[in-house]
C-alpha positions in Angstrom: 109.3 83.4 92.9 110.6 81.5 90.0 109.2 83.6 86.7 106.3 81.5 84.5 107.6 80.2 81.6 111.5 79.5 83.0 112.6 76.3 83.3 115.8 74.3 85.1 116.9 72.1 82.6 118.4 68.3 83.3 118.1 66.4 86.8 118.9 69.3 89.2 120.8 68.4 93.1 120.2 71.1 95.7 123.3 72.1 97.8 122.9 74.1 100.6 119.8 75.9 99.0 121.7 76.2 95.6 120.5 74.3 92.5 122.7 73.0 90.0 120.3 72.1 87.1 123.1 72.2 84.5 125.3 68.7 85.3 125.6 67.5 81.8 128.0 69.8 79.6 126.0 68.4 76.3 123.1 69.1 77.6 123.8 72.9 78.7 125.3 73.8 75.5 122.5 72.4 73.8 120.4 74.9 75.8 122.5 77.5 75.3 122.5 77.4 71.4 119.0 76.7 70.9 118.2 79.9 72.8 115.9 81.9 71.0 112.9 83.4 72.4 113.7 84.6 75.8 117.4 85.5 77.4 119.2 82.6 79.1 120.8 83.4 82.0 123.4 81.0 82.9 125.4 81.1 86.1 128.7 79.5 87.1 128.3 78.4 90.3 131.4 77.5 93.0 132.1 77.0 96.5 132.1 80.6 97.0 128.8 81.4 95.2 127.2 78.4 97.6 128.5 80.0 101.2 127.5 83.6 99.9 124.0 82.1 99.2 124.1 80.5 102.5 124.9 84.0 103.9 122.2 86.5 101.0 119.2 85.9 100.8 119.5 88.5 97.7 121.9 86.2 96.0 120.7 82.4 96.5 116.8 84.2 94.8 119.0 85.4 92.0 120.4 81.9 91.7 116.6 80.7 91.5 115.9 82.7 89.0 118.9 82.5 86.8 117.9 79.1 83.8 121.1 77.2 84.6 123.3 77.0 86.9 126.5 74.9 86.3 128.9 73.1 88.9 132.0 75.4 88.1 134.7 74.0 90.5 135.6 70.7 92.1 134.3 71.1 95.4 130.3 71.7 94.1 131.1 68.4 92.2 133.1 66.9 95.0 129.9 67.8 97.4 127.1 66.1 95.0 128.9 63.2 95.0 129.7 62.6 98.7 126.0 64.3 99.7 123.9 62.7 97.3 125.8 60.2 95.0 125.3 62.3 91.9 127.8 62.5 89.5 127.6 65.6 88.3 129.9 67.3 85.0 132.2 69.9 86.2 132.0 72.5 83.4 134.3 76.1 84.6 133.5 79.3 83.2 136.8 79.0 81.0 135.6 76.3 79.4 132.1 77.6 79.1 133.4 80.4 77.2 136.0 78.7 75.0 132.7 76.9 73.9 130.5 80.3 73.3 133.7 81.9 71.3 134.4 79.0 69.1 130.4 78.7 68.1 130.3 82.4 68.0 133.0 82.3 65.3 131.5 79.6 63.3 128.8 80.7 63.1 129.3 84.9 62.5 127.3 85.6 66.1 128.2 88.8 68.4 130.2 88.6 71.6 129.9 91.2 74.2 132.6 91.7 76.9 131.5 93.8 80.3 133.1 94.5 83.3 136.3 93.3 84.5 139.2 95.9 85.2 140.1 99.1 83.1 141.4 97.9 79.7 141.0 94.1 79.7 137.6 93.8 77.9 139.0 95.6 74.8 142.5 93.2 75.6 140.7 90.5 75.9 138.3 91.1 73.0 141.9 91.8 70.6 142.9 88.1 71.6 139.7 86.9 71.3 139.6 88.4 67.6 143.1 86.3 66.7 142.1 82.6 68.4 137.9 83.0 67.3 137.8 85.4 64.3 134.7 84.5 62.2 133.0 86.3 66.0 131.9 89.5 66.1 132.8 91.6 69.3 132.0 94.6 71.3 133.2 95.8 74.8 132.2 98.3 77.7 134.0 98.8 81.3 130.4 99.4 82.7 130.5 101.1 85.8 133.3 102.0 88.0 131.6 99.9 90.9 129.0 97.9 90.2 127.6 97.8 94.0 127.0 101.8 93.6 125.9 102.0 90.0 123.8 105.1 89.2 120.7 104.7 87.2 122.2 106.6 84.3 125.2 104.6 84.4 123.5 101.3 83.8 121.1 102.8 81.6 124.4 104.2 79.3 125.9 100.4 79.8 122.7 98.5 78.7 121.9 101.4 75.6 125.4 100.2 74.3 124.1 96.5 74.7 121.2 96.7 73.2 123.0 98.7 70.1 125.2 95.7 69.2 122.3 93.0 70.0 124.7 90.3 71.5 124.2 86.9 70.9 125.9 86.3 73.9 126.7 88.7 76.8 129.9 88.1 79.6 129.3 90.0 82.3 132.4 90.3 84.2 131.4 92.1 87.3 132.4 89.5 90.1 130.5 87.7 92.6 127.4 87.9 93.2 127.3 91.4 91.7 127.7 89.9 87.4 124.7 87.7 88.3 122.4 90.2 90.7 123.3 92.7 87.8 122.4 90.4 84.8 119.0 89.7 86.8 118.2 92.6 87.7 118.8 94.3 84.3 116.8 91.1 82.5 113.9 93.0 81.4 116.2 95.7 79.3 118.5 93.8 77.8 118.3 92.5 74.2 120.7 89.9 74.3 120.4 85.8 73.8 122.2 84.3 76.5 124.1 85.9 79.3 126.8 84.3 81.6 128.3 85.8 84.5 132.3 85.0 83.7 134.2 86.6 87.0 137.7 86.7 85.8 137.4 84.9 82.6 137.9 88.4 80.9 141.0 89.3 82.9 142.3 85.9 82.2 142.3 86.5 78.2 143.8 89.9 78.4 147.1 88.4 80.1 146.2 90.0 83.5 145.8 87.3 86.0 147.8 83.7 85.3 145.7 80.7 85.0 146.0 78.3 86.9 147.5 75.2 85.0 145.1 72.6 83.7 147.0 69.5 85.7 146.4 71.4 88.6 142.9 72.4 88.3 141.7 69.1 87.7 142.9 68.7 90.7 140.6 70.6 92.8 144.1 73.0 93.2 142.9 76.2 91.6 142.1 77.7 95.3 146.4 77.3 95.7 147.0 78.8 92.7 145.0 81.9 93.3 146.4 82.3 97.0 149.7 81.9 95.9 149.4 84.4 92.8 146.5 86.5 94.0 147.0 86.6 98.4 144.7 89.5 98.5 141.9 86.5 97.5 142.3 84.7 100.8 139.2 85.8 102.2 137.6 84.0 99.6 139.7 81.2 99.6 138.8 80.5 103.6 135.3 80.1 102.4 136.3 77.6 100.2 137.6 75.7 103.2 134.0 76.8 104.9 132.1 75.0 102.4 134.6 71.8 102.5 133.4 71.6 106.4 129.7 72.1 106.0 130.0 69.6 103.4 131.6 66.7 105.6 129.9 67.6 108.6 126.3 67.2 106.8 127.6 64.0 105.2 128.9 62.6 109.2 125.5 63.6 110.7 123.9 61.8 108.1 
């Protein structure tokens, strides 16, 4: 059940039992910097994120409950628009974050980096530091698996958390664990607004090429990643899933 008081902002499309309420980049970061009272959740939602709702019923309530949820890749956008008509603003978790750190920095406010493999929060936090230094930043590799966390060991992660009072949190635990994680831990945490960034982290700290701009706009990152990254093409095939779904719905109707 959707919690009292929480609230989708901006007209909202339903795909595949996933809302995207967040389709107007202004609009979201509006939200996200008037924040105040209660932590924003904000979720960046893909194909994948869509076909794993389809598939957990665990996941697609967590999606409910999380404030906004933004069309992060071509195909949710691409889907809106052939489904319903709606044009919605494709805004990726890269960009969501560029947006976060530069605010962050001019304005003094506290970062937090979690997750994302050994060593690249504290990597990614050093670069951070040189492109966004008016921020303040802090960093924790949580726990070693996320799916099997002990109670102690999220307690340990959301003590050092709550310590450093972020105003913004980047959980970088994957999909769908960063966002059952981030719900799930809601009541604890002491933080402003938190985003599930999947390899955002990994991307700053020099681990994992991104994909090139021209190509992304594209709707090519999938490519990229399976080209670079072949282990992903699990993933990637549900990518091609979702592309079906999509123009079969839109043939029977």
């Amino acid at each position: 059940m959707k919690r009292a008081g929480a609230k989708k902002i901006d007209l909202s499309v339903e795909i595949f039992g996933v809302t995207i309420s967040g389709n107007s980049k202004m609009r979201v970061l509006s939200q996200v910097w008037l924040q105040r009272k209660k932590m924003l959740h904000v979720a960046t939602v893909n194909s994948e994120y869509v076909m794993e709702a389809r598939a957990n019923p665990r996941f697609r309530e967590i999606l409910r409950q999380s404030e906004i949820n933004i069309a992060d890749s071509f195909g949710v956008v691409w889907a809106a628009h052939l489904l319903f008509g709606r044009r919605l603003e494709r805004i990726t978790g890269v960009e969501l974050v560029r947006e976060i750190l530069r605010r962050a920095s001019d304005k003094g406010e506290r970062v937090f980096l979690l997750g994302a493999r050994p060593g690249s929060a504290q990597s990614a936090a050093s670069q951070m530091m040189k492109v966004y230094p008016g921020a303040r930043y802090a960093w924790y590799e949580g726990a070693r698996s996320v799916i099997l966390e002990k109670s102690e060991e999220a307690s340990m992660t959301i003590a050092k958390i709550n310590a450093f009072e972020p105003d913004y949190l980047l959980v970088a635990y994957g999909s769908p664990w960063q966002d059952i994680w981030i719900e799930e831990n809601r009541r604890y945490l002491r933080a402003r607004v938190a985003v599930g960034v999947g390899g955002v982290i990994d991307d700053w700290a020099g681990i994992t090429k991104q994909c090139p701009g021209w190509l992304d706009r594209w709707g090519g990152k999938w490519l990229w990643r399976l080209v670079h990254e072949p282990w992903r093409w699990r993933r990637v095939w549900r990518v091609f899933q979702f592309g079906g779904l999509v123009i079969a719905k839109r043939m029977l109707h």
